[in-house]
C-alpha positions in Angstrom: 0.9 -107.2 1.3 -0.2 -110.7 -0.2 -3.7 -108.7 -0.9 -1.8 -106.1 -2.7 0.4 -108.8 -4.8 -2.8 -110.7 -5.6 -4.5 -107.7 -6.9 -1.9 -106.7 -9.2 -1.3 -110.5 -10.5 -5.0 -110.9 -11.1 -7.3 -110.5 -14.9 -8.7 -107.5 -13.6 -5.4 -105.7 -13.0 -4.1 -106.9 -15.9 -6.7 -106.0 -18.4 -7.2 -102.7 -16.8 -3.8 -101.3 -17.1 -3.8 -102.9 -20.5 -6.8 -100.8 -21.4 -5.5 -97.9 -20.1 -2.8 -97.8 -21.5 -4.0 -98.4 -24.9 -6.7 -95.1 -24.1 -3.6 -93.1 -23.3 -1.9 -94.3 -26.1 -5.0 -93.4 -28.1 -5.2 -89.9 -26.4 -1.9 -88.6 -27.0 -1.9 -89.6 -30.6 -5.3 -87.0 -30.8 -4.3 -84.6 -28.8 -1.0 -84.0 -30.7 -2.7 -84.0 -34.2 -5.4 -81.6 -32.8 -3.1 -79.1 -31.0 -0.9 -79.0 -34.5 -2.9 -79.5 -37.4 -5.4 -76.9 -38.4 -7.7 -79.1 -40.6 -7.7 -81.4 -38.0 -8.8 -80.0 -35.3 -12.1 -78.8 -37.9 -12.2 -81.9 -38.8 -12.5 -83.1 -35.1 -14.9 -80.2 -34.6 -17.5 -81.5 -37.3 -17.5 -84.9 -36.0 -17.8 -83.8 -32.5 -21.1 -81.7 -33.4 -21.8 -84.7 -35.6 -21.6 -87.0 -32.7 -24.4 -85.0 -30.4 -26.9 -84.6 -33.2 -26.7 -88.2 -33.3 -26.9 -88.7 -29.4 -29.9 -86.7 -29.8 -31.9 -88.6 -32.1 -30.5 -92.2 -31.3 -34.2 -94.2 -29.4 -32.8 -94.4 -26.2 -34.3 -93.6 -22.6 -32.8 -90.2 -22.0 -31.1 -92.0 -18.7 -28.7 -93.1 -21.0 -28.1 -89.7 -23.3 -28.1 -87.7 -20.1 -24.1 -88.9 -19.0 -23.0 -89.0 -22.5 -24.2 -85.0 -23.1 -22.6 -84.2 -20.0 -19.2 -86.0 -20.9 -19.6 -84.8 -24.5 -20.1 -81.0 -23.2 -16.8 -81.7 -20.6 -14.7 -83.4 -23.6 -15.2 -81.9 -26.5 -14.0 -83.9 -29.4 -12.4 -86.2 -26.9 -15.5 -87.0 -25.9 -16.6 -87.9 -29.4 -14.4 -90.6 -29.7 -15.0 -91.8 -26.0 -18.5 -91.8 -27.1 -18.3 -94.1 -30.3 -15.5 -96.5 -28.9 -17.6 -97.4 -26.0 -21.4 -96.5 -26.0 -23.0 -99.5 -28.1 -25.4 -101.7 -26.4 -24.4 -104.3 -29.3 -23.2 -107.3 -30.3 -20.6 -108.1 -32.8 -21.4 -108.9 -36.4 -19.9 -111.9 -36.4 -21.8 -112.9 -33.1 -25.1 -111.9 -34.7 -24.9 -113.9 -37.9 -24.0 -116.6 -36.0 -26.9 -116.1 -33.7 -29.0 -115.8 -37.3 -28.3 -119.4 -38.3 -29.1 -120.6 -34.9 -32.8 -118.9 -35.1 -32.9 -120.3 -38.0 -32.4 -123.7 -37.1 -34.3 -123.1 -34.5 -37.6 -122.0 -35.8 -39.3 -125.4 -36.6 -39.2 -125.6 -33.1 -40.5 -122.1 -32.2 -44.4 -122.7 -33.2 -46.7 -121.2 -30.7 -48.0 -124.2 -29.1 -52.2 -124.9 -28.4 -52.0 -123.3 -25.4 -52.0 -119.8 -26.3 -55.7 -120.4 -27.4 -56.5 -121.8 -24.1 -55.3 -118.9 -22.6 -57.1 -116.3 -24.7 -60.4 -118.0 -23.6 -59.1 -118.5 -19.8 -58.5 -114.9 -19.2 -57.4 -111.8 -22.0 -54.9 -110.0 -19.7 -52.7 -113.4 -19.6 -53.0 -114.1 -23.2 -51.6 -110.2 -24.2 -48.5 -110.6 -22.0 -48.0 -114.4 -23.2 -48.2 -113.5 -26.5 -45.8 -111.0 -26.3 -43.4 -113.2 -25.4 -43.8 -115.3 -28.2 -44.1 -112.3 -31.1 -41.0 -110.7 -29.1 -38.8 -113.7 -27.9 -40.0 -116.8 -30.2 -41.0 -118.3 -27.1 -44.0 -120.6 -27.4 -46.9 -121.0 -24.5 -46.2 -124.1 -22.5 -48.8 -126.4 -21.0 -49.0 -129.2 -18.1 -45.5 -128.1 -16.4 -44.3 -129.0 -13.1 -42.4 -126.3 -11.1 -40.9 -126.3 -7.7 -39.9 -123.1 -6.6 -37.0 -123.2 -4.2 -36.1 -119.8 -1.6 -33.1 -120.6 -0.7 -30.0 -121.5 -3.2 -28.9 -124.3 -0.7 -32.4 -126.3 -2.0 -31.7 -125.5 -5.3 -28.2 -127.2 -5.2 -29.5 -130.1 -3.5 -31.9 -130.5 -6.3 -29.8 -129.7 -9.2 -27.2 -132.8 -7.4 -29.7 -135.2 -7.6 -31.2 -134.5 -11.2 -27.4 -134.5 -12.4 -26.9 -137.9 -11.3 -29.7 -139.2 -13.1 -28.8 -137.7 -16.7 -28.3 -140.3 -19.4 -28.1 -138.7 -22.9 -27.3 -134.9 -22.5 -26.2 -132.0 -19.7 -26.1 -128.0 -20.7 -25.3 -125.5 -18.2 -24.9 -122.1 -18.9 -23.4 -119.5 -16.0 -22.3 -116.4 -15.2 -20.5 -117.0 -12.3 -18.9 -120.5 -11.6 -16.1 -120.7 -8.3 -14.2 -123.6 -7.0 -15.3 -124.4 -3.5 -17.9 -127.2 -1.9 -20.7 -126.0 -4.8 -19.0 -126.1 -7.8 -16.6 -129.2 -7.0 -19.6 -131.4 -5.8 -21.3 -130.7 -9.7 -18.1 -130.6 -11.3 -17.2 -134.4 -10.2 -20.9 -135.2 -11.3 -20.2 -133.5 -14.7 -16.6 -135.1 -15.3 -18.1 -138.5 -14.4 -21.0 -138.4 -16.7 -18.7 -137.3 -19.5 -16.4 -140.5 -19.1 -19.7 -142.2 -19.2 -20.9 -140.7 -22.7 -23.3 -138.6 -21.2 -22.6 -135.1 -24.1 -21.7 -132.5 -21.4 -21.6 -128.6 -22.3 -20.8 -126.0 -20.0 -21.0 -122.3 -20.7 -19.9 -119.7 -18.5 -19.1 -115.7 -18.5 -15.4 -114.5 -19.1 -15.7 -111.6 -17.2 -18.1 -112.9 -14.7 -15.8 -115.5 -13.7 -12.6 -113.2 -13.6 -11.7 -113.4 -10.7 -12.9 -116.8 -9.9 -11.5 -118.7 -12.7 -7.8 -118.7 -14.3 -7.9 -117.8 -18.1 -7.6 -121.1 -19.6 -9.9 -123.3 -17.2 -12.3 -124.1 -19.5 -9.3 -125.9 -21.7 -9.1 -127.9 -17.8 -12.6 -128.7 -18.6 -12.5 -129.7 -22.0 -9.5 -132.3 -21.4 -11.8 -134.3 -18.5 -14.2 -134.5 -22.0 -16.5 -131.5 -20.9 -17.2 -129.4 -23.8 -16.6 -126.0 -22.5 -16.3 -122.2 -23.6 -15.9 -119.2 -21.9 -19.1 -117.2 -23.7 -18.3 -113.3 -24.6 -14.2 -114.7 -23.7 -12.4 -110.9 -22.6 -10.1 -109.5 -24.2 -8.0 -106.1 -22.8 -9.1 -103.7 -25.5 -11.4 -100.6 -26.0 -14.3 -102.1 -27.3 -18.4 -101.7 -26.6 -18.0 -105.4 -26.7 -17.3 -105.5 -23.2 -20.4 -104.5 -22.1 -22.4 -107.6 -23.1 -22.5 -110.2 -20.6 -23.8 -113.3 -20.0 -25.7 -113.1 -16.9 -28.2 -116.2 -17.4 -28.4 -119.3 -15.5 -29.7 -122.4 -17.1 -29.4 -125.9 -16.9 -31.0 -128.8 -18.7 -31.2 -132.3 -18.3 -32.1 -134.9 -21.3 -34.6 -132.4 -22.3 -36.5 -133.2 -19.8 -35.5 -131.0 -16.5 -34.9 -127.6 -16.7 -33.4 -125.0 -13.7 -33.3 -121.2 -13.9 -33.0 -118.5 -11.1 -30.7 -116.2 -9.7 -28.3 -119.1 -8.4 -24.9 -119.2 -9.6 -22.2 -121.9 -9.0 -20.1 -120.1 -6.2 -20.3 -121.0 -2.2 -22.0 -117.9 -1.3 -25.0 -118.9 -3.1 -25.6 -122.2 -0.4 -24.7 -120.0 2.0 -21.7 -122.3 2.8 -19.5 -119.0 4.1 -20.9 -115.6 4.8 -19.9 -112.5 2.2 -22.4 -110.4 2.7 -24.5 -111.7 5.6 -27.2 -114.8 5.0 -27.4 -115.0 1.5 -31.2 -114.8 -0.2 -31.8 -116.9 -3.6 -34.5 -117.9 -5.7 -34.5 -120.8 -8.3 -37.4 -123.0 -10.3 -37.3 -126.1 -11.3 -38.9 -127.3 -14.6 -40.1 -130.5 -15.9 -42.4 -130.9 -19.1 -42.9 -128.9 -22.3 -41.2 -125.9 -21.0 -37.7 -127.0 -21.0 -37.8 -126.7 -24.4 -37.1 -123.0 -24.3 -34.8 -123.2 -22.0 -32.7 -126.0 -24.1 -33.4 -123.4 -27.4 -32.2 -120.4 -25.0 -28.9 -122.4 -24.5 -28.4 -123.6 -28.3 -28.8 -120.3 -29.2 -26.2 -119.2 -27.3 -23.9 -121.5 -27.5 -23.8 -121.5 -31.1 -23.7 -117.9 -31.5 -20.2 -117.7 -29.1 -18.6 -121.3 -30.1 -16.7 -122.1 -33.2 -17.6 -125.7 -33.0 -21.8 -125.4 -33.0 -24.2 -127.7 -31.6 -26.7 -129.7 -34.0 -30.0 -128.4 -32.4 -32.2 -131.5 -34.0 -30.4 -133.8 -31.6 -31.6 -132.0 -28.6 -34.9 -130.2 -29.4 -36.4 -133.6 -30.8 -36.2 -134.9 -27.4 -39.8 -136.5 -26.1 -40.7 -134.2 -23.1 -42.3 -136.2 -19.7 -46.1 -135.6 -19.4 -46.8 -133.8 -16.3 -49.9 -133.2 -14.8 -49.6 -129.6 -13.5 -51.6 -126.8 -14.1 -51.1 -123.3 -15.8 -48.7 -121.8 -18.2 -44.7 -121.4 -18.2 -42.9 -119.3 -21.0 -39.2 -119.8 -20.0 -37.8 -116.5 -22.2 -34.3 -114.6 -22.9 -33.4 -111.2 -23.4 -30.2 -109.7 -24.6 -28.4 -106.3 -26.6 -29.3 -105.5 -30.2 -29.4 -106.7 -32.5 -29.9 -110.4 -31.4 -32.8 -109.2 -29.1 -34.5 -106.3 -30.7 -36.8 -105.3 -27.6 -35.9 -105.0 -24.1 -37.7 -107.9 -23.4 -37.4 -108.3 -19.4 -38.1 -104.5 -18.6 -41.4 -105.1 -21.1 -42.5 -108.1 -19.4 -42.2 -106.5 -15.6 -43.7 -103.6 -17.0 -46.7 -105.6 -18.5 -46.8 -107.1 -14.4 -46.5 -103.7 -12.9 -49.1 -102.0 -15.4 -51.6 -105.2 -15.4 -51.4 -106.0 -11.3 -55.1 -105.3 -9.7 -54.7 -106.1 -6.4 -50.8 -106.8 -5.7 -47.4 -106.9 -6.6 -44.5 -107.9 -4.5 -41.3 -107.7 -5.7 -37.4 -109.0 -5.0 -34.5 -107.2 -6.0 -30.6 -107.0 -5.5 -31.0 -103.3 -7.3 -33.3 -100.7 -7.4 -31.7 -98.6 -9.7 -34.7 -98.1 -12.1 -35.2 -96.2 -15.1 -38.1 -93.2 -15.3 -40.6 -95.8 -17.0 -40.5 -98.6 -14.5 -40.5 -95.7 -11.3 -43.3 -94.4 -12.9 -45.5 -97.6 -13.1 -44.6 -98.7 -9.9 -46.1 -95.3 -8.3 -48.8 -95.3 -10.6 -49.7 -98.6 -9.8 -49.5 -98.1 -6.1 -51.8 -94.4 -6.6 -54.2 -97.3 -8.5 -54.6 -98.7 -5.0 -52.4 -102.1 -5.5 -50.6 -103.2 -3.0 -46.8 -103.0 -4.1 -44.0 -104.1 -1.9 -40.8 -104.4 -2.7 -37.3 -106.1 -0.9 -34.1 -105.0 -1.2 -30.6 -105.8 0.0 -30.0 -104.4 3.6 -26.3 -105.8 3.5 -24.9 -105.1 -0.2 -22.6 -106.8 -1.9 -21.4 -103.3 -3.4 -21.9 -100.1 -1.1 -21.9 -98.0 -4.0 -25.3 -99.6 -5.7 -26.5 -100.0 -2.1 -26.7 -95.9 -1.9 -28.2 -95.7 -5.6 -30.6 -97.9 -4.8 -31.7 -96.2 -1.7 -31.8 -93.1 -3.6 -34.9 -94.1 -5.1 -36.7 -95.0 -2.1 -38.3 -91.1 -1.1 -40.2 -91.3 -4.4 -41.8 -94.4 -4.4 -42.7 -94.6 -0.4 -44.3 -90.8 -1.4 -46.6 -93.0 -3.5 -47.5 -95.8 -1.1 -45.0 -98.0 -2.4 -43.6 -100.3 0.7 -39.8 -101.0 0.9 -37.9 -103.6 3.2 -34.4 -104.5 3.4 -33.6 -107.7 4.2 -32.0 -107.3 7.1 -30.0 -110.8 7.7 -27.9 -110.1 4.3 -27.8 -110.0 1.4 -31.2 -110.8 -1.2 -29.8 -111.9 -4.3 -33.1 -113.0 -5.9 -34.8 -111.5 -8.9 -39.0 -112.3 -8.5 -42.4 -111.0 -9.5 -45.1 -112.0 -7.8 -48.8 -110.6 -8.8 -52.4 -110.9 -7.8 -51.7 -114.9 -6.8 -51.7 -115.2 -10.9 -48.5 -114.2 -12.2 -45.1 -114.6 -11.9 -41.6 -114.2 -13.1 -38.2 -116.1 -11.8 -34.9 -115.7 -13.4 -31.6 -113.4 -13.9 -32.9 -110.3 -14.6 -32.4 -107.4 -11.9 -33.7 -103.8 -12.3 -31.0 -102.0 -13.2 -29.7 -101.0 -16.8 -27.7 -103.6 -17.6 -29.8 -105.6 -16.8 -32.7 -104.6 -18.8 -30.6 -103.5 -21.8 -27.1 -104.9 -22.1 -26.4 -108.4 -21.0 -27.9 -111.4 -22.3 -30.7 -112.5 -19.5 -33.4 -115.6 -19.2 -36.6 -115.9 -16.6 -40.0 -118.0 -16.8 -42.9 -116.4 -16.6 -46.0 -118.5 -14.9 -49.5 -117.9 -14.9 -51.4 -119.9 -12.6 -49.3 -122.4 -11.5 -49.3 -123.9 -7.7 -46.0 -122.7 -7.3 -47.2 -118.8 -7.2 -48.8 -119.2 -4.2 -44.9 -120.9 -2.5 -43.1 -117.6 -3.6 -46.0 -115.6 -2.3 -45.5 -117.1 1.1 -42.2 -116.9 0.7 -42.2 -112.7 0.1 -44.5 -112.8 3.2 -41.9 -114.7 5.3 -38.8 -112.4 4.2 -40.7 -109.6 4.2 -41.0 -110.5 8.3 -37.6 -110.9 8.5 -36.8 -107.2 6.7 -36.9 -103.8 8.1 -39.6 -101.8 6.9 -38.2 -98.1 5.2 -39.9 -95.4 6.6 -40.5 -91.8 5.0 -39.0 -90.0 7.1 -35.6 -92.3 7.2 -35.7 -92.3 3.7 -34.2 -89.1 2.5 -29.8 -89.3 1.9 -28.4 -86.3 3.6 -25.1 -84.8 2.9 -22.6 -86.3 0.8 -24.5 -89.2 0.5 -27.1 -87.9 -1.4 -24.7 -85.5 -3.6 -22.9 -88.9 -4.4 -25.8 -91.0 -4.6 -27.6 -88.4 -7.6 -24.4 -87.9 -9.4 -23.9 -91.8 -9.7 -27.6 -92.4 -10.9 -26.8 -89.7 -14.0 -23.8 -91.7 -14.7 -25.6 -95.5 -14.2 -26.3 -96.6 -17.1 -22.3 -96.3 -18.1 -21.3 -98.3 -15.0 
């Protein structure tokens, strides 16, 4: 009973009923015109036919036309209007001129840096997938970068504690899930202290991701204890494309100087400090040099294209970086919906990995629910003879994505492509790891919403010490991961009928 009287006093009730209610509202207003009015129902006709012609020529993988032709050929008309309320992979007007004048306050600060020519001379195949990056994201090559790679989010938190303490002029964090409990409280008190102290504190975190973590107005909580926060992407209970762009990056920076990304949000589950899904699997980096300087523009950025109060990026971009003495190159990068981003950025750069790896590739994934493209490089880069390996979740955090994801398994292990599920939990992390050269950590998992719909951040690394740590580390987890077999791999039954039905409709979930 209290279960059932907390799920209908929470958001997610809430908004959904409200949302319903306004599509029924919606509905019978149409229907009623339609059954009655002869021009109407023409008129409803032409933009229905209208509607399909414009599915059909819209640039879009055909994963994502495919559910929309069947619902427009189940709903006619209805589905029309279904179809222009909701399908939009993009932002708002407003929140792209905002995100406008931050670029272009931004841009003195986006010059490719010297070592993009040190890197056309060190090896060609690096230099085409690093400059990429910058003609794609405005994110400049960065030198002489320390990075510690940490494989468990309990590391990371310890870290991010003692780099928190030390902070003296400035503090941004941006999440997409933040929960009260022994994770969150311990950096909250550091945060609320550091604020009384005049340290400038912003915190950014999802509205929807933090739904049901968070009560509505807890950011005003925040605010009054001199934290300057927003709730980025703040949701509101209407029918609106709006919805689906989320904020699923995880950055913090430090007086310009210290930098964190990953996969790590600020819930308990992360550290492992109570089981939801088994032991739970993270990956984090941590930077220190020149490259925090993308990170700190990835969180002006944002901030300044979701608050009405924006940030005045000269105070923290002209922020003397440490010298470090560490080797290779870092490109800390974000990806998001149209128009702000006008690539999909993070499928492009694993698909530069998949299509440039010579000898290996070992990736680690919460999803495997993959469009045609990336499928098809992984099998053609296993037929190539590399070695590609991939771990997934063997306890899911949703059973549903757990069956799409092993829905893809038969085609790939066809093609020498090695899958293992990790078999003590849950593997939350999101890394590349290639031919003891590349490398990619950060927020982006391979699924479509990923890749095209919510606002994402990673660093890609080319030989940096650290490649060889997550390496190891894919070596050690894959030991303690059960190896998929062919001849396990195929769904039967139901579970494959509901498994293929749910991939056609993925890209809408």
């Amino acid at each position: 009973m209290d279960k059932i009287t907390k799920l209908f006093r929470s958001r997610y009730f809430l908004a959904g009923l409200a949302i319903i209610l306004e599509f029924a509202q919606l509905l019978a207003v149409f229907i009623l015109l339609y059954k009655y009015f002869l021009p109407i129902t023409i008129m409803g006709w032409i933009f229905h036919i209208s509607v399909l012609l414009y599915l059909l020529n819209r640039d879009e993988i055909p994963e994502f036309k495919l559910p929309w032709l069947i619902i427009l050929f189940l709903l006619p008309v209805i589905g029309a209007f279904v179809f222009m309320l909701l399908s939009s992979n993009e932002t708002s007007k407003k929140q792209f001129q905002r995100y406008e004048k931050a670029s272009l306050e931004l841009k003195p600060y986006q010059q490719q840096t010297e070592q993009i020519h040190w890197l056309r001379e060190q090896d060609a195949e690096a230099f085409v997938q690093a400059n990429y990056l910058y003609h794609a994201a405005a994110m400049p090559c960065q030198g002489a970068v320390s990075v510690v790679y940490y494989s468990l989010g309990e590391d990371f938190w310890s870290s991010l504690l003692a780099d928190l303490r030390k902070a003296k002029r400035f503090i941004l964090m941006e999440y997409f899930i933040v929960q009260e409990g022994q994770m969150w409280n311990a950096i909250h008190e550091i945060l609320r202290e550091k604020a009384s102290r005049d340290v400038a504190v912003y915190f950014m975190y999802d509205d929807f991701g933090c739904m049901a973590t968070l009560s509505e107005h807890y950011f005003e909580h925040l605010c009054e204890e001199g934290i300057h926060c927003i709730p980025s992407n703040k949701f509101t209970p209407v029918l609106s494309h709006i919805h689906n762009n989320r904020d699923h990056r995880k950055i913090t920076v430090i007086d310009g100087a210290v930098g964190y990304t990953g996969g790590v949000n600020l819930a308990d589950e992360y550290i492992n400090a109570y089981e939801k899904h088994g032991h739970w699997k993270d990956t984090a980096v941590r930077l220190e040099g020149e490259a925090v300087r993308n990170l700190t523009m990835l969180f002006l950025a944002m901030w300044n294209t979701q608050s009405e109060q924006p940030m005045n990026c000269a105070d923290y971009m002209e922020t003397a970086a440490p010298k470090t003495s560490g080797k290779g190159i870092v490109i800390p990068f974000g990806d998001g919906p149209a128009p702000i981003y006008k690539d999909t950025i993070g499928k492009n750069v694993y698909l530069n990995m998949i299509n440039g790896a010579k000898d290996y590739l070992y990736i680690t994934t919460p999803y495997l629910i993959c469009d045609h493209e990336i499928l098809s490089a992984l099998r053609l880069a296993s037929q190539k003879g590399v070695d590609v390996r991939i771990i997934t979740p063997h306890i899911p955090d949703k059973k549903t994505i757990l069956l799409m994801t092993r829905s893809n398994y038969q085609v790939l292990l066809r093609d020498g492509v090695k899958i293992y599920e990790y078999t003590p939990g849950f593997i939350h992390a999101k890394n590349f790891v290639c031919d003891n050269k590349y490398a990619v950590c950060g927020t982006i998992n391979l699924d479509y919403r990923s890749l095209v719909r919510h606002f994402e951040c990673g660093a890609w690394m080319y030989d940096v010490d650290c490649i060889q740590e997550m390496k190891a580390d894919f070596l050690e987890t894959m030991h303690r991961s059960q190896q998929i077999r062919l001849d396990v791999a195929q769904l039967k039954g139901w579970k494959r009928l509901l498994a293929e039905l749910m991939k056609v409709f993925s890209p809408l979930l």
